[in-house]
Each structure stands twice: as C-alpha cells, then as structure tokens.
N, C-alpha and C positions, 0 to 999 in steps of 0.2 A: 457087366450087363450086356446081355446082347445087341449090335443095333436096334432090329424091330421093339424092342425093350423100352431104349433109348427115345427112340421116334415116338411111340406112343406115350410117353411122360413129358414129353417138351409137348404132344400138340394138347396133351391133356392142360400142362400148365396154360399153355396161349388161350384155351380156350378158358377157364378161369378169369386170366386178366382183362379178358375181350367182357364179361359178362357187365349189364348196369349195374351199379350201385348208388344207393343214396348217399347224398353228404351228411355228414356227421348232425349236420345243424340242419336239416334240414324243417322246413316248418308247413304247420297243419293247415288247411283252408279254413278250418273251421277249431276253434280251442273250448275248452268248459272250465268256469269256477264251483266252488263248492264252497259251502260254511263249513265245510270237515276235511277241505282240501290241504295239499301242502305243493308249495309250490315247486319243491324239487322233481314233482311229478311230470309227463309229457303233457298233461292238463288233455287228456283222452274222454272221453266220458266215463269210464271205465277208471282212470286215475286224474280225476280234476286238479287244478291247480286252487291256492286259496286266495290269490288277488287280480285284480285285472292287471296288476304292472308287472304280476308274475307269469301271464299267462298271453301277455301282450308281444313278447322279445319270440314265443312260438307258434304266434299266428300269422300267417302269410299276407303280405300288405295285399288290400281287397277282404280280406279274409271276415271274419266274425269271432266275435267272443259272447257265450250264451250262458247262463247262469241255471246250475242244475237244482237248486234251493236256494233257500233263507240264509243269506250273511252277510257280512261287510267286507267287502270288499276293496276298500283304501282309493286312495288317492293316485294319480296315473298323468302322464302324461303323453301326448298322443303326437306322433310324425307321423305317422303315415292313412293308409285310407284305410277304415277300419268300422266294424260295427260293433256294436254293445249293446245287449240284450238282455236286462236283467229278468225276462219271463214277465208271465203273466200271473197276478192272483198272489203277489207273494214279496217277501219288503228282500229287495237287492239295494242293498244299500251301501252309498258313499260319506263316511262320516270323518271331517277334517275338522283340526283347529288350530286358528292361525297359518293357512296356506286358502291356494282354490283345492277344491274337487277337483274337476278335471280340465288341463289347460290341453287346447287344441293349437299346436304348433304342426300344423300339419306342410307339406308341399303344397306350390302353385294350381298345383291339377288335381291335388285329393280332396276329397269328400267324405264326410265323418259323420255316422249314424250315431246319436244315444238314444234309447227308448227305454223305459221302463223299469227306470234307475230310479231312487228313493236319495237325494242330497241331504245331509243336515248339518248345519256349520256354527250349532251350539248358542246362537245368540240369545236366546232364551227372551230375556225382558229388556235388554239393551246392558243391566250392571255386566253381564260379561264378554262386552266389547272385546277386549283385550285378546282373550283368546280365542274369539268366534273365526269361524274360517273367513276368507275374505269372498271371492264370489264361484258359485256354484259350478258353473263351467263357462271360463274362460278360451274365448277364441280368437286367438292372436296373429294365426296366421294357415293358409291352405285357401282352396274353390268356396267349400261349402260346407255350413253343419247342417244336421237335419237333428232336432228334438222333438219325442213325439211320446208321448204318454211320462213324465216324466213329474215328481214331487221335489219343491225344491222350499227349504225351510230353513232360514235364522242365521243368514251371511252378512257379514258385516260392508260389503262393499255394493256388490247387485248379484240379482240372481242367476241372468244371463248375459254376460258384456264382450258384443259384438264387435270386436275391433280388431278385423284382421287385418293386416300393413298386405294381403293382396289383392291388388285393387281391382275392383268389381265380384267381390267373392259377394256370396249369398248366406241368406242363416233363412231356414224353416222351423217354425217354432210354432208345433200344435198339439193340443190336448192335456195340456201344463197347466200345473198350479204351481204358485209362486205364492209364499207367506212369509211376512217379516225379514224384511231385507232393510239394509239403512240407510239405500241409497236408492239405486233403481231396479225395480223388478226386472226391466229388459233394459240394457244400454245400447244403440245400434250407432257405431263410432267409425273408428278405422278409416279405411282407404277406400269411396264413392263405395261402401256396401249396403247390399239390400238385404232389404229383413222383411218377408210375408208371416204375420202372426194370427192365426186360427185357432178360433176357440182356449185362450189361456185367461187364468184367475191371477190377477196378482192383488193382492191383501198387504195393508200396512209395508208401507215404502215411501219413500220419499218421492220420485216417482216413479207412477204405473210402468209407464213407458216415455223413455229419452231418446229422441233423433237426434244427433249430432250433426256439424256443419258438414253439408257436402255427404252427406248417407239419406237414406230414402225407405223408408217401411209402408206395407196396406196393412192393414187391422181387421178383421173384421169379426164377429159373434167374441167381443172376449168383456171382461168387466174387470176397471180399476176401482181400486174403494181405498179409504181410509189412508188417501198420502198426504204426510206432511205440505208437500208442498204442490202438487196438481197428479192428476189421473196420467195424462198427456200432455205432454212439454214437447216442444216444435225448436229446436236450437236455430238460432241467426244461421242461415244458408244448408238446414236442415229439410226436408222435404214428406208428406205424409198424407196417406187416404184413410179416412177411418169410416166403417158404414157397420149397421147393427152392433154398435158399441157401448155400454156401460160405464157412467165417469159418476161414482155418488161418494156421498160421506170425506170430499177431499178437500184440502183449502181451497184450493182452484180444478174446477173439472178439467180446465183446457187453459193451456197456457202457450202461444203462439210467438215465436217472432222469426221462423219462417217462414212456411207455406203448409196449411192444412186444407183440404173439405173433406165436408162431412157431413156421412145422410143417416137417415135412421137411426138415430143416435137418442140415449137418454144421456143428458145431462145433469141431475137430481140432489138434493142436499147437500152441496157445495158452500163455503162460504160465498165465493165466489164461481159462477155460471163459467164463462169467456173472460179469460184474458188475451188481448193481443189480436190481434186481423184473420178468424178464419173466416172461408166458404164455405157456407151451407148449399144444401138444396133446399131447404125450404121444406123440409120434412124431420126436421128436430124436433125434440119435445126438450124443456127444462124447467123444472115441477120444483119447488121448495129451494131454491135458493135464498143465500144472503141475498144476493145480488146477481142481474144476468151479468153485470159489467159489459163486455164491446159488444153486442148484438152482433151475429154470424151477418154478412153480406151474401146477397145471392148476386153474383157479375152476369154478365151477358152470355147466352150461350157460346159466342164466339170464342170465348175465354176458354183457358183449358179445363177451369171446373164448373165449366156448364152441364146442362142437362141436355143430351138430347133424344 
C-alpha cells in the first residue's frame, strides 16, 4: 500500500474512533407501556414495553413512564425519581395479591409522581383476606410522593402508608378515591413526614385517615365515611389541620389524643361525634349523632389554633 494509502486509512480509522456513541444501556427520558406490550422491547412508543417494572430499569431517573392503553400493568418497585402516568379516560391498572402495588423506596432527594393509576388488591368482602394485596402504594423511603388522580380499591393493610425513614419527606395526596381497605385509607407515619391531603374519598376503612406520633397532615374538601373505627384518628404526639371536611357513617367521626383543629367541618351519623381534645373554630356542624362525646374547645386566639 502506498503511503498516502496508508495515511488516509489510519486518519479515516482515528476519525471513526473519535466519533460519540451511545452506551449500550443507555436509557429514555421518557418510556411507554402497553396492554400488547412485551417487555423485551426499548418500550418506545412505537414498541411499548408490557409493565412498569419492565419499562422502569429504561427510563432515565427524572424521567417518566406513560401508559399508551388499557392493561395491567403489575406491581413495581421504585428507587429513583420517576413519574407514572397511566393517561386519561382509561383503566391503567395495578392489580396484586398478597404484596403492595407499588413500594416507593426511593433516594434522600427523589421525588415520585403516580397519577392516574387504577390499584386493586382483591379483598372483595374481607373472606379473601389472605390473599388480598397488602397496601396500595407504599412509601418507605425518598423526599416526596405526589398522588393525583388515582383509584385505589380492596387492600388488606391501608391504601396509602406514608412512612418514609427520610425524615422530613412529604406525601401530596389529591383527587383520590380510596374504597375498602382494613386498615387505614391514608397512614402518615415514618420520620417527622408531612402529608397535604386535597380532595380524596376514603370509603370503608378502619380509619379514614391515621397521623402517627411525630408526623403532621392538612386535610382539606375530602370525606371519611363508613370506618370501623373513626373518620380521623390523631395518634399521641401526632399532629393535624382539618377544614371543609366530611366524617359520617363512622364509629367515631374524630378520635384525638394528639392535636387537631378544625373548621368547617361536617361531623354527621357517627356513633360517636368527638373523641379526645380537638380545636374547633367554632364553625362545625354535627347533625345526627349517637353522641357529640368531648365538645371541640375553641382556646384563645393566642394559641396556635386561634382565629385570627
């Protein structure tokens, strides 16, 4: 081979190896499921994968996962920061039994979208305890969930249990219906975590909603009905604001033994009205109970649940 031969096939090769390439693994900003997916696919729109745990290991952390139709789509567990979309208008559905739906074990600093997901965890009438799923999505650990348009139906433990071990994380929880759970429609547990709950239904539970010691939720426009055992339970060194709230048809509307107020509130066919030391302002209504039992106190403006 000539030199000049020579020269021009050595800069041809350099210039080859110089060129970018992607890594092998590299992953999507954005991924899709399908009910006709399969998940050996890049999960493209064009070749969807068929679950979120299939489609999750090729979405870039930040990233999103969007639901292109109708199907079930399994059970998943979540590290990193991530969104989930099951669309609008249409059943994206997560259906377990004997596990959660989806546990969020996320990092310190991630932040975790579900919206528009369908849960269902089989418990039917309560005979199939055994193998109903345990709670709808589980958040154990990460910053923040956000839950927002979201059906969650027939778990045998709660339907959303807040208990991430990082402390000061957050849960946003709106636009939710919660039905037949056998514990707690929302649990807000964990390490000093805050739960803001807007606009959600929870239906037959033991209770509506649970603050645990040292965690802190606001409530506002949502309705508890039909718990065994109160609407709203206040755990010893638990903390909680409720205002345009719904508590009927439960053994106890409101069961306190940390710190509650609460405005604008219907308290209604209870057996029992109040249990326990909350603050009112003085703007409750509580219509057909057994009983009010403790009358809400209104303290002095100076107090933190004053009016002013």
């Amino acid at each position: 081979m000539r030199l000049g031969n020579l020269w021009l096939a050595f800069l041809g090769l350099a210039l080859i190896l110089c060129l970018p390439t992607a890594p092998a693994n590299a992953q999507a900003t954005r991924t899709w499921v399908s009910g006709v997916g399969d998940d050996v696919n890049p999960c493209s729109r064009t070749a969807p994968c068929k679950t979120w745990a299939g489609a999750i290991s090729k979405t870039a952390n930040g990233g999103e996962i969007d639901a292109l139709d109708p199907g079930g789509f399994g059970a998943l567990t979540i590290t990193k920061s991530i969104t989930l979309d099951g669309g609008g208008g249409q059943v994206a559905s997560t259906l377990v039994a004997g596990t959660n739906g989806i546990v969020v074990a996320a990092q310190p600093t991630d932040i975790v979208i579900i919206q528009n997901v369908r849960f269902q965890g089989l418990l039917g009438n309560g005979a199939n305890a055994a193998n109903a799923g345990l709670s709808a999505i589980n958040f154990i650990s990460g910053a923040g969930l956000i839950v927002e348009k979201c059906e969650i139906i027939g778990f045998n433990v709660n339907g959303i249990s807040v208990i991430s071990s990082t402390s000061g994380a957050f849960a946003s929880i709106n636009n939710t219906n919660i039905t037949n759970v056998a514990n707690d429609g929302i649990f807000v547990g964990g390490t000093a975590n805050k739960a803001t709950i807007h606009n959600v239904r929870v239906a037959k539970s033991k209770n509506g909603l649970e603050v645990g010691n040292g965690n802190t939720a606001t409530v506002d426009h949502s309705v508890f009905s039909n718990g065994s055992n109160s609407g709203i339970a206040i755990d010893a060194g638990g903390s909680a604001m409720a205002d345009f709230v719904v508590a009927s048809f439960n053994a106890n509307g409101v069961i306190v033994s940390g710190s509650l107020g609460i405005g604008n509130s219907d308290i209604n066919f209870n057996t029992t009205a109040f249990q326990g030391t909350a603050a009112s302002f003085g703007n409750n209504r509580a219509v057909g109970n057994g009983s009010i039992g403790t009358t809400p106190t209104l303290p002095p403006a100076t107090t933190d649940h004053g009016q002013l």
